[in-house]
N, C-alpha and C positions, 0 to 999 in steps of 0.2 A: 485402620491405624492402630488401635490398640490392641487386636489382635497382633501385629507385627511388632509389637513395643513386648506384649509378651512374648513371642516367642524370642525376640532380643535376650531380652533379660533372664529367658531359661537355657539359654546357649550360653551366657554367661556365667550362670553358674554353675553350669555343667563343663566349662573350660576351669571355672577355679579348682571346680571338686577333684578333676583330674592335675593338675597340676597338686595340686594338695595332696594329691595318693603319690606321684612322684618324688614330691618332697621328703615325705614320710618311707619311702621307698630304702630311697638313698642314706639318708638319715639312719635309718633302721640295720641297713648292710654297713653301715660305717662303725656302727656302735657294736654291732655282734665280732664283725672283724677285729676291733680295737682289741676287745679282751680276749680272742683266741688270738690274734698275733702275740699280743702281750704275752698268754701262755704257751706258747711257742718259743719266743726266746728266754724267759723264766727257766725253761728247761734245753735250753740249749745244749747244754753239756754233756745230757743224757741221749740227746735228740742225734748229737755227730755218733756216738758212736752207733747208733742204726744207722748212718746213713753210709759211715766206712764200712760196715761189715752187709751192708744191703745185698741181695740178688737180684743184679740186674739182670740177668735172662728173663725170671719172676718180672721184675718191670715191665719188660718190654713186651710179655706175653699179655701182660694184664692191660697193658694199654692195647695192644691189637685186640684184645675182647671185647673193650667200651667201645672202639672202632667198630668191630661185628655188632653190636648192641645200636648203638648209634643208625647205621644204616636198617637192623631190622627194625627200629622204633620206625624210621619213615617208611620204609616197605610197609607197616600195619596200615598206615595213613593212606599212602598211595593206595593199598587195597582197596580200603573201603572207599575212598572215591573212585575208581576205575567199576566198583559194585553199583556204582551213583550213577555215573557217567563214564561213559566208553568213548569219549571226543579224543581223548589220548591213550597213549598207552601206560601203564603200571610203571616203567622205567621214568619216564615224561614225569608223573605225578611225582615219584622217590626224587628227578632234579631239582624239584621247584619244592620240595620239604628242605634239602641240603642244603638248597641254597639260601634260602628265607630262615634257619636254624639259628646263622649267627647274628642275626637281629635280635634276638632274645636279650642279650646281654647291654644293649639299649635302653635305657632308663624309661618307663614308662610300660613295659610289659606286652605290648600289643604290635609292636611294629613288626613280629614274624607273622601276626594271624595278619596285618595289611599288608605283606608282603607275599605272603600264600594266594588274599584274595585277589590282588591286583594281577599275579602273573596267572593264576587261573582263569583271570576273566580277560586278559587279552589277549587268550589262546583259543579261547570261544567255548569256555565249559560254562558248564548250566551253572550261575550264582546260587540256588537253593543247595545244589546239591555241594558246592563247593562247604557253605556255611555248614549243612549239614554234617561231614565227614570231618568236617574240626568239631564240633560241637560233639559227636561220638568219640573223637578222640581226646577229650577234654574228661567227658563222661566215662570213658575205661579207664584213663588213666586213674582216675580215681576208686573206683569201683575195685578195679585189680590193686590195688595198693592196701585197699581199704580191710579186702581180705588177708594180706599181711599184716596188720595193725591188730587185726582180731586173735592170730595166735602169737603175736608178740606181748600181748597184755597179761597170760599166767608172767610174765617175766617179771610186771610189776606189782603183781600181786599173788606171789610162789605161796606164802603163807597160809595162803585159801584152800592150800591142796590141790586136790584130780578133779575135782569137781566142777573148778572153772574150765578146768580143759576140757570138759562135756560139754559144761554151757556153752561154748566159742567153739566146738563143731557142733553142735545143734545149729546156733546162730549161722555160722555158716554156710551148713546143707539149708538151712531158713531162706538165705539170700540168694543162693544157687538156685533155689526152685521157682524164690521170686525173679530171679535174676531179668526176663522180656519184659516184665511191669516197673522196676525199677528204672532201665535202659530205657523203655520208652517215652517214662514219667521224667526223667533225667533230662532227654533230650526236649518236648515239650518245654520244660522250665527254665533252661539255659537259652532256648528259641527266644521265650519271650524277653529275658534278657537282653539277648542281641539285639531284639525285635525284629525279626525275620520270621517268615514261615517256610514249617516244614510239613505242611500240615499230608504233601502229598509225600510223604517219607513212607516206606513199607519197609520192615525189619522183621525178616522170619524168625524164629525163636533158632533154628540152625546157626543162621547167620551169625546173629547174639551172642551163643555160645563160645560157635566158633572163634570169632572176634575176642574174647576175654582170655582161651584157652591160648591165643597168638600174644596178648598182653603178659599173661603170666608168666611164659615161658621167656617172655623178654626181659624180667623183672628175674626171672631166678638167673640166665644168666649173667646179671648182670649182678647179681649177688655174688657170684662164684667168681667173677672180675672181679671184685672189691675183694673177696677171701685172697685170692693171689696177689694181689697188693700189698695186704697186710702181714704177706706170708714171705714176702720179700723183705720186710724188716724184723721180723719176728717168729716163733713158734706161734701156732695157731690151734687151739685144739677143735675137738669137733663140736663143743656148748658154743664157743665164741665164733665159728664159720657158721652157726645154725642161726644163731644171732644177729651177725655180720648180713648174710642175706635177706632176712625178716626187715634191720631195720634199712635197707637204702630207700627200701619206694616207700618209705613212710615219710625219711628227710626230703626226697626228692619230690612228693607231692603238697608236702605242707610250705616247700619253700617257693613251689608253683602257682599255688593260690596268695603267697603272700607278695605283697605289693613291691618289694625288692627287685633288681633286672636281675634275672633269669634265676630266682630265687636266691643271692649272694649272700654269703652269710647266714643266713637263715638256713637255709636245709646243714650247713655246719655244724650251727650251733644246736640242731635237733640232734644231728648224729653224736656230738658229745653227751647233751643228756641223757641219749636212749644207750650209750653204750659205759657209762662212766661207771666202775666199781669191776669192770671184764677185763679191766688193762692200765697198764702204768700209767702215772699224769703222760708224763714223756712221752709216751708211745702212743696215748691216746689223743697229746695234743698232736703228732706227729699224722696222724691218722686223719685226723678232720683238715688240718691243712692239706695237706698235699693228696687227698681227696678231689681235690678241688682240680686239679693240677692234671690230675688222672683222667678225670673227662674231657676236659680242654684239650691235653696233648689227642686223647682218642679222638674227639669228634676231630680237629685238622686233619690227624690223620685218616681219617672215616671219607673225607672230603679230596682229600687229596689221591685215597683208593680208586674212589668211584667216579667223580669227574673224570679224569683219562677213559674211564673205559667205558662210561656214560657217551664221550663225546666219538671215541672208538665205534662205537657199535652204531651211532647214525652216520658215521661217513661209510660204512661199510651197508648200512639198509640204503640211504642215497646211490651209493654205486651198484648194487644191484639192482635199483629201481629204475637205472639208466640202462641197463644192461635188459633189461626186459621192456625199455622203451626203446631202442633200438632193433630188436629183435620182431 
């Protein structure tokens, strides 16, 4: 009985604590919001005339690249579980990322990783390997951002001279070399968190690599989507596109660990501090808003790509699997 009274009482305050991180969540994205809308229309006036003289071609390119970004984000996913478990195919896994995607924006931050785990597990894939493959994807993302944050820091401290830029490639050939002890120390620690074991996890140091080198290149192009973005309202030089790239997966990972749905607000209001003194108030409140906007419109449309031709290409393996069951 009183074992059952405690574990009562530890489920209860394990539903407050969550509802508390919600709270605060919300809370948090309302407040960051307030004062970039508020600076948003403060400069309105400055703000129309980028938006009359905007390039839309530019627009509509830079949105079709968060679209390619978007789906190579779940293709990284899909990999590494299809590396875990082969119960489905790599396509299979990218639907069930796309589709579980727009739960993010879900107050409470979890409902894409229950929505991964639920359609993973009643398609009959191994649950270890399921949790695993997020849990690696939780650990790159970070890891690969992490190495952007490293040569974005001479920015905050130019004063210091060349020297820092030695140190932050040092440090980072440092991390590179550590790079299988980190990943696997990462994975481990996030394990116990979930509280799941991964204990039968095996991760070649290829694999490792491999996997960061597929992170990075998703993160630069998605830097170079944000540069065409930018470049649709403005002149863009080449210090502020080197910039521009460096800081998105700094905003985009710091607003992923914070408590906000799908980090709102928060990765914004990074991106104003890490880019403020590069560009007009105007332009640069313009920039963080409609940032926002730019992903949104991409991932639908990311979604809207790939489902057709996601559901295309099984009624086309179903017909040929009839076609050779007749035969």
């Amino acid at each position: 009985m009183e074992q059952q009274e405690t574990k009562q009482e530890t489920k209860k305050k394990s539903s407050w604590k969550k509802k508390l991180f919600k709270i605060v969540g919300i809370l948090l994205s309302i407040v960051i919001l307030w004062f970039l809308v508020e600076n948003f229309i403060s400069a309105w006036n400055d703000i129309q005339d980028y938006l009359i003289n905007a390039n839309w071609l530019l627009i509509v390119v830079a949105i079709f690249v968060y679209a390619f970004v978007f789906i190579a984000t779940g293709h990284n996913w899909a990999y590494m579980l299809h590396k875990l478990d082969q119960t489905m195919t790599t396509a299979d896994y990218l639907d069930i990322h796309m589709t579980s995607a727009f739960a993010r924006y879900i107050p409470g931050g979890i409902w894409n990783i229950v929505g991964k785990a639920y359609m993973c597990t009643s398609k009959g894939v191994n649950k270890s390997a399921t949790t695993a493959s997020m849990i690696l994807e939780y650990v790159y993302q970070i890891i690969s951002s992490g190495l952007f944050l490293l040569f974005f820091l001479p920015v905050f401290f130019n004063k210091l001279g060349w020297w820092l830029l030695v140190l932050v490639i040092v440090v980072a050939i440092g991390i590179l070399v550590a790079l299988p002890w980190l990943v696997r120390g990462g994975v481990k620690l996030l394990a116990k968190i979930f509280k799941e074991d991964v204990s039968n996890l095996h991760l070649s140091a290829k694999l490792i690599y491999g996997l960061l080198l597929r992170y990075a290149v998703v993160w630069l192009i998605t830097g170079l989507g944000l540069v065409l973005w930018v470049l649709a309202f403005d002149q863009v030089t080449w210090e502020q596109a080197f910039y521009l790239v460096l800081s998105y997966p700094i905003c985009w990972v710091v607003g992923f660990v914070s408590p906000s749905p799908n980090g709102l607000g928060v990765r914004e209001g990074v991106m104003q501090f890490l880019l403020t003194g590069m560009y007009t108030d105007s332009l640069l409140a313009l920039i963080t808003v409609t940032s926002r906007l730019w992903t949104i419109v991409g991932e639908v449309l990311s979604f809207g790509i790939f489902k057709p031709l996601f559901l295309l290409g099984k009624r086309h393996q179903k017909k040929r699997l009839g076609e050779k069951h007749h035969v």
